[in-house]
N, C-alpha and C positions, 0 to 999 in steps of 0.2 A: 756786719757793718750796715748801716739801716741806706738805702738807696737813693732817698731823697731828701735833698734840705728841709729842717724845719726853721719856721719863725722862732717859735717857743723852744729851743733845745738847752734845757739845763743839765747839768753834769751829775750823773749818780754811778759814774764810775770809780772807783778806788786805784790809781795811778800815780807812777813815780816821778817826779821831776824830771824834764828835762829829758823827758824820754819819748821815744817815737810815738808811742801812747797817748801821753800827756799832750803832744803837738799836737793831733789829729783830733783829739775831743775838745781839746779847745781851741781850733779850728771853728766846731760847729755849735760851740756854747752859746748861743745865742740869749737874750731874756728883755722883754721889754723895759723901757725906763718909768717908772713908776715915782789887883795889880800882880797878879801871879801869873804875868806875861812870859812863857817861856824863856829864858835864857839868852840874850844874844840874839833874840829877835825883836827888833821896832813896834811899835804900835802900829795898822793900818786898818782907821776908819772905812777907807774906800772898800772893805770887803766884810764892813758887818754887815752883818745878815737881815734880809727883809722878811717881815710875815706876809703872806699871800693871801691869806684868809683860808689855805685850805687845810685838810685835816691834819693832826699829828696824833700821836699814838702816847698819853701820860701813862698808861701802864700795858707795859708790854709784854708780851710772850713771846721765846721763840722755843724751835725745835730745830734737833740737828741729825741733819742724815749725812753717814758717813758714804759715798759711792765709792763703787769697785771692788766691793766684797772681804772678806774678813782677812783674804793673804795681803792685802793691798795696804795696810793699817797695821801701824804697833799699836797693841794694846794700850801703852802704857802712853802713847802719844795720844790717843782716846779720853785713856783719864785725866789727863791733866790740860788739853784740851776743854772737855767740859768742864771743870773743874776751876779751870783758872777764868774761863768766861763767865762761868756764871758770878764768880766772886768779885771779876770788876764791873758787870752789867748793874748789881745791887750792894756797891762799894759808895760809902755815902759822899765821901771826900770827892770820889769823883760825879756822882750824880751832881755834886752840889755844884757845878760845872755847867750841868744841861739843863737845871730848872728853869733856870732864867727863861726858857722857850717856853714855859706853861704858864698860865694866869694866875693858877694858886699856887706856886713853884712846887709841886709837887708830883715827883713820880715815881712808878715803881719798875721793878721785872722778876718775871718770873719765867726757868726753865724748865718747859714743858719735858725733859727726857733725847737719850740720842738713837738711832737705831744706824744699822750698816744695812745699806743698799745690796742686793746680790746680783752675781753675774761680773768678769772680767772689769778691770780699768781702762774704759776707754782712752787712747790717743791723746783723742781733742774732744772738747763739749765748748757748742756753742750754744746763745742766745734758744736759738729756737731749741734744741735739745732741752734745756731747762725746763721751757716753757710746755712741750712735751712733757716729761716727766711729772712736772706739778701739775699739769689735767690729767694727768692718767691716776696719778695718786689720789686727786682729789674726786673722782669719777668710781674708784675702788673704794671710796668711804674711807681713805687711813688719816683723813684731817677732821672724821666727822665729830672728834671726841674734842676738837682742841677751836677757841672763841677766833673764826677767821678774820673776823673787824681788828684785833688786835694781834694777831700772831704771825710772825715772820720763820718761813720755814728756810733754812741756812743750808746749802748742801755744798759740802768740802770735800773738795775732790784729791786726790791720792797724787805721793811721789809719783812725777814725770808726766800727769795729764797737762795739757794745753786748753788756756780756756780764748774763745776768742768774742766778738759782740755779734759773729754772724746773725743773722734772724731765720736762718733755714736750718733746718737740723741734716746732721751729719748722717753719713751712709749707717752708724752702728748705731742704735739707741739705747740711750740706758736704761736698766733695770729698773721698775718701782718695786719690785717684789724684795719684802724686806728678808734678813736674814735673822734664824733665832739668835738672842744673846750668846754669846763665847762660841758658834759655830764658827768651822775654819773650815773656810771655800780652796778648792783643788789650787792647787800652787800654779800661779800665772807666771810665765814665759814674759818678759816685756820685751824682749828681741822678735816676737812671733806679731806684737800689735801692730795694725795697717798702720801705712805708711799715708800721710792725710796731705797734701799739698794745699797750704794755704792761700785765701788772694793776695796780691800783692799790696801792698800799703793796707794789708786789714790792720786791726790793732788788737796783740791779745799777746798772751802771757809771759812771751820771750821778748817782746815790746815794752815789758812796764805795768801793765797790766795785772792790778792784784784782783780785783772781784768788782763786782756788781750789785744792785739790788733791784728790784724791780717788783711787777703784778701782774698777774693773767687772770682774764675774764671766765669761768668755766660755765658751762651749759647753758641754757634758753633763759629764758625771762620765768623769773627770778633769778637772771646769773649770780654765781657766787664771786667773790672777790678774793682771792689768794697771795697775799704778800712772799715772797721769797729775796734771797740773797745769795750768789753763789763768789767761791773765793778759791782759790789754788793753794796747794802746797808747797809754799814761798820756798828756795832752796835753788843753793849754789850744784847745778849739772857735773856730769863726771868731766864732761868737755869743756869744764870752764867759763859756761855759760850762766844765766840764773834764770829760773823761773818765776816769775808773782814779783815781789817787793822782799829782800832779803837785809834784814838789818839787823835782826838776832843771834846769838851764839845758837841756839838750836831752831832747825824749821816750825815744830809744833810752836813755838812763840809769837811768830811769823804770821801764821795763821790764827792764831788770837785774836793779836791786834787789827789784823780786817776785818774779822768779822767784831770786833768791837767799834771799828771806823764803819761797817756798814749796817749795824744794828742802830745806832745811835744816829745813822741821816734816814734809816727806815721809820724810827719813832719821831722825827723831827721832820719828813718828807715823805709821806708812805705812798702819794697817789700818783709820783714825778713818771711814771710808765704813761698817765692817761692826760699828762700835759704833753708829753711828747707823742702821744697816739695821735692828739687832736689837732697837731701839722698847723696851719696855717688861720686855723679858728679863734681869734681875736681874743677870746674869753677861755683858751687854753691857760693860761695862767692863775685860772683860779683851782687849779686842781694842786698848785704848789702850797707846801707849807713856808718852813724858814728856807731861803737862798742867798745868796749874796747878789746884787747888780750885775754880776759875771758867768750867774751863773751855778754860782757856787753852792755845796752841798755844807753843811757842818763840817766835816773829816777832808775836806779838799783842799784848799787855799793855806792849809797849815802842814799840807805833804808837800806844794809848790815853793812854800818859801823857805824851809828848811833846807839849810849846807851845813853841815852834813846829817840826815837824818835823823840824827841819832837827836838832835835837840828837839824832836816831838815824839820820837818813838821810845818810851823809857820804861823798865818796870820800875813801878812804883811801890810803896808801902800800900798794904792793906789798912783801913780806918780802926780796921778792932787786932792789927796789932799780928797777925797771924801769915805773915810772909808777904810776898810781892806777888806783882801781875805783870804781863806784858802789856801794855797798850799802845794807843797811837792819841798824843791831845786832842781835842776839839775845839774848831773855833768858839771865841770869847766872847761877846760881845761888850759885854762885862768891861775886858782889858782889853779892847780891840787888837785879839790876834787868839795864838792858842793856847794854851791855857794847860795847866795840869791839874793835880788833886788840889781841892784848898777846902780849909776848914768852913769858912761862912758860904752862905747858899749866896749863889752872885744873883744880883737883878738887872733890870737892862736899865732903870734911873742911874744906875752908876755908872756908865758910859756917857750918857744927856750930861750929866753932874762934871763931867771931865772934859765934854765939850765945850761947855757954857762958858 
């Protein structure tokens, strides 16, 4: 949890409704003043989205580390995992949703490949943990092959970790050292993992709290620039409880669709870490891409206003015809609200066109 108010505090959290989560960051949302409408939900203007003038990402890359070693992962939650994200990150029906954010409405993605992290599943991972991890990776050269102006590195962390927005890293750090393909790490104990006492009113993943995205600055001048996203293993606890955002019949789906919600405000908001780095600096705002007046990310304002979930969180058809995806919609601006697949690429004159 970051220690001090900011002016500039936009939201690039991934959080449930109505949840302890969801309170406390939009607590500190702060932002200067400047028809394939889901189902059942209203139109609302008040939360299209502004351009800020600053970067977005039209063709994107990412890459996916699995953390906590190869006993921590099904296999087959892996493959279909990557397998289902990349088919809706470059699914046209649904791009034709997020073009409207680009000039030429045109974009792409491309998946750079996944690897498993080695070493135990940690407890909890916070903020600063991440932030850790992606310098050390990116200081070992394993990003050096992959365009970092454009690539979001995704790290999905394992049944039963805790993720929370600390900005201090945790007593255990996690592994960068990657694991070969189909290696299988010594069988983990999770009865044996430290026991981590949270702060009180922190906010993370027994809160609501499905993932994150964000940037870290790595080495001297010429720093490098490192996009990443980090997301939980959405799923109903043995005690009843839930972890991340749970609204699918199986977890791997769960975790899809976040990182489908945090990929798509990474390529529409990539530099939202260095508007909130820059606190109280007047011209903090020019590091935003698309936002809403509120605050709001693309994938945010269409998880707040859905009862019950399930009317933005849906698998859809694929465009060429070859099975479904898990997703989560994104705001519209198009239909002022969230939006799912549609055949014609939307533009933002068709919102002005509906105001008039």
């Amino acid at each position: 949890m970051r220690k001090h108010a900011f002016k500039v505090r936009p939201m690039r959290e991934f959080v449930q409704a109505n949840s302890a989560a969801e309170r406390g960051f939009h607590l500190r949302a702060v932002m200067p003043k400047p028809q394939a409408l889901a189902p059942g939900l209203p139109p609302t203007p008040e939360h299209n989205l502004i351009f800020h003038g600053g970067k977005t990402i039209a063709s994107l890359s990412y890459a996916n580390y699995y953390v906590g070693g190869a006993s921590a992962w099904n296999s087959n939650d892996i493959q279909s995992i990557d397998a289902a994200l990349a088919a809706a990150m470059t699914d046209q029906n649904l791009n034709n949703v997020m073009v409207q954010y680009y000039p030429d409405g045109k974009i792409s993605s491309a998946f750079q490949g996944s690897q498993v992290l080695a070493a135990p599943p940690p407890a909890v991972v916070s903020q600063g943990d991440i932030e850790n991890l992606v310098s050390s990776m990116c200081h070992a050269g394993q990003f050096d092959n992959l365009d970092l102006t454009a690539t979001v590195m995704n790290f999905l962390l394992p049944s039963g970790t805790i993720l929370n927005t600390n900005v201090d890293p945790t007593t255990v750090a996690i592994s960068a050292r990657m694991e070969s393909p189909g290696a299988q790490a010594p069988a983990v104990n999770k009865a044996l993992r430290p026991i981590v006492v949270l702060q009180e009113n922190e906010e993370d993943s027994t809160q609501g709290l499905g993932g994150y995205h964000g940037s870290v600055r790595v080495g001297a001048a010429p720093e490098k620039i490192v996009y990443y996203s980090v997301g939980v293993f959405s799923e109903q606890l043995a005690d009843g409880t839930t972890n991340g955002i749970v609204v699918f019949d199986q977890p791997w789906k769960n975790v899809v669709a976040t990182f489908y919600h945090e990929l798509n405000e990474a390529r529409t908001d990539p530099d939202v870490e260095d508007a909130i780095r820059a606190g109280n600096d007047p011209n903090a705002v020019r590091f935003l891409g698309w936002t809403s007046q509120q605050g709001e990310e693309c994938g945010d304002f269409p998880v707040f206003e859905a009862n019950p979930l399930s009317e933005v969180f849906q698998e859809v058809p694929l465009t060429n015809g070859k099975g479904t995806v898990p997703v989560q919609f994104q705001y519209s601006n198009a239909v002022e609200g969230p939006e799912g697949p549609t055949p014609n690429p939307e533009i933002l004159s068709r919102a002005a066109e509906k105001r008039a």
